[in-house]
C-alpha positions in Angstrom: 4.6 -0.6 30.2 8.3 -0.1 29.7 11.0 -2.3 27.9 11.0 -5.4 30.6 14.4 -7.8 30.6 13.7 -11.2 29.2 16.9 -12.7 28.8 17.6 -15.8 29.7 21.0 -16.3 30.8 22.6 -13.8 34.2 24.4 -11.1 32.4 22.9 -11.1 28.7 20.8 -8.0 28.1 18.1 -8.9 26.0 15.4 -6.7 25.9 11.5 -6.8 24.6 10.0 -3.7 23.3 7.1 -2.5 25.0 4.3 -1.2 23.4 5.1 2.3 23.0 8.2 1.1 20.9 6.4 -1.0 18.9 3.8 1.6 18.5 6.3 4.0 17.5 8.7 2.1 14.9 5.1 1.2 13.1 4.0 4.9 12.7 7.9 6.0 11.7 6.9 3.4 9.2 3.9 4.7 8.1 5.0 8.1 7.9 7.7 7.3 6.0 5.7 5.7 3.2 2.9 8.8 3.6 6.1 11.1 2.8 7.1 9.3 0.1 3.5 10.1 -1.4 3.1 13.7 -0.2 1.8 16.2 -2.9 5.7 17.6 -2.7 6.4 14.6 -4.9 3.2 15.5 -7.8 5.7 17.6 -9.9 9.2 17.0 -11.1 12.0 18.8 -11.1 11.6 21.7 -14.0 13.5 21.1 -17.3 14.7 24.3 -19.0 15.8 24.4 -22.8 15.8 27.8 -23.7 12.5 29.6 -23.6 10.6 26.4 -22.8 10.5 25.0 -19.6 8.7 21.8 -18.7 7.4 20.4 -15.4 6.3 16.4 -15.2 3.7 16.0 -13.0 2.8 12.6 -11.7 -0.3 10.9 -9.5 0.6 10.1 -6.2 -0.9 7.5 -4.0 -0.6 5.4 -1.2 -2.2 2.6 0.4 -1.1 1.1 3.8 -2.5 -1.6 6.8 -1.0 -1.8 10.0 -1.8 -4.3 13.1 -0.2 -4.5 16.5 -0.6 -6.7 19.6 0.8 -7.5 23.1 0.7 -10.6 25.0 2.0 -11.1 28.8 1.4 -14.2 31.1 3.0 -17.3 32.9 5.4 -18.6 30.7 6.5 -22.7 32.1 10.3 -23.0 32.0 11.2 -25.7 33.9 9.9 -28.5 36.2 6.4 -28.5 37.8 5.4 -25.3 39.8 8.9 -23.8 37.7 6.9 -20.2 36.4 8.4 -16.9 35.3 6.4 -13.7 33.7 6.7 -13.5 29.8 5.4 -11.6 27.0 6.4 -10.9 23.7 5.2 -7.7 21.4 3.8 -7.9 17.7 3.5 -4.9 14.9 3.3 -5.6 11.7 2.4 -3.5 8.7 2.5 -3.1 5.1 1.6 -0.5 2.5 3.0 0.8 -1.4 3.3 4.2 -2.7 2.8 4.7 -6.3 3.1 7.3 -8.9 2.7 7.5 -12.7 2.5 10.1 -14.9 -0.4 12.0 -16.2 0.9 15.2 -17.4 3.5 17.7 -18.6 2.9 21.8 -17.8 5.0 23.6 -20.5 5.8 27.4 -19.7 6.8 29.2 -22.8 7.2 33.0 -23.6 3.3 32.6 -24.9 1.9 30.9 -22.6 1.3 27.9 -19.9 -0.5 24.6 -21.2 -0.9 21.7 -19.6 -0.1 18.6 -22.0 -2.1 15.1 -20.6 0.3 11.6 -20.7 -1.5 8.7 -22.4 -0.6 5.2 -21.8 -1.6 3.1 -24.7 -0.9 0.2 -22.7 -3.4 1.1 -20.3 -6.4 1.9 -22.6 -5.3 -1.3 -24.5 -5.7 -3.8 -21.3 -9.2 -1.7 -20.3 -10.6 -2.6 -24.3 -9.3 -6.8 -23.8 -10.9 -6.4 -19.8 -14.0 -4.7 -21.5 -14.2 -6.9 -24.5 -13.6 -10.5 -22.4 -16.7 -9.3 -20.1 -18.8 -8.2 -23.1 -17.7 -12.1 -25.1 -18.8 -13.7 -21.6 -22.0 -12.6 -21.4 -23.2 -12.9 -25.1 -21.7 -16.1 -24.9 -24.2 -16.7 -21.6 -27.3 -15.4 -23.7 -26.6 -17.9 -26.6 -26.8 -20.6 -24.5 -30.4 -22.2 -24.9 -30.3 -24.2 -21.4 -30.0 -20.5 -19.7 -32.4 -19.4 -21.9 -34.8 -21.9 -21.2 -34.6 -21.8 -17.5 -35.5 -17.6 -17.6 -38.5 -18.9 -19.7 -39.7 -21.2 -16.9 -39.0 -19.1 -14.1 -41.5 -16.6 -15.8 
């Protein structure tokens, strides 16, 4: 179905999208984002000092949902038996790209190595996940009431 006039006043050009055009602004949208996380953007731009250069190189990814939907029926817009056609069009969507880095290739007159990144942060926040999980559950074998209920079941 094509683009259908729905204004409401003689004159005013107002109009709704069908489909198509709503199909096809979600997928720019999408595509966009899945460009912004293409395997072009893994390495960065090459530093040169000297002999040395260095090349960043980052993880890419990307995570998108998209939902559509079209509706068309009577619409009541005046006084009794007073019916015209509407509709209306719906596409929504969402999604993030994301990148950090994981390592550095350095090209020198000897030799290529590839050099990890470590975020201390990160391994920080796994040891307190890691360690509140590990307290929970010791915390849940000390108790004698759970204790005493394993005994009965058995």
């Amino acid at each position: 179905m094509a683009a259908k006039d729905v204004s409401k006043n003689p004159g005013e050009v107002g109009l709704m999208p069908g489909p198509e055009q709503a199909m096809g602004y979600g997928r720019g949208v999408l595509e966009d984002l899945f460009d912004k996380a293409s395997a072009a953007n893994v390495y960065g731009r090459p530093i040169k000092q000297g002999d040395v250069t260095v090349i960043p190189a980052a993880e890419v990814t990307a995570a998108a949902g998209f939902a559509g939907g079209y509706g068309y029926g009577p619409v009541e817009t005046g006084g009794e038996g007073d019916h015209s056609a509407g509709g209306g069009v719906g596409v929504g969507g969402g999604g993030r790209a994301f990148s950090r880095p994981v390592a550095v290739v350095v090209v020198t007159p000897q030799g290529v190595r590839v050099e990890p990144v470590i975020d201390p942060s990160k391994i920080l926040l796994a040891a307190i996940t890691a360690g509140g999980f590990m307290a929970a559950m010791v915390m849940r074998m000390l108790k004698p009431e759970s204790a005493a209920k394993q005994l009965k079941k058995t």
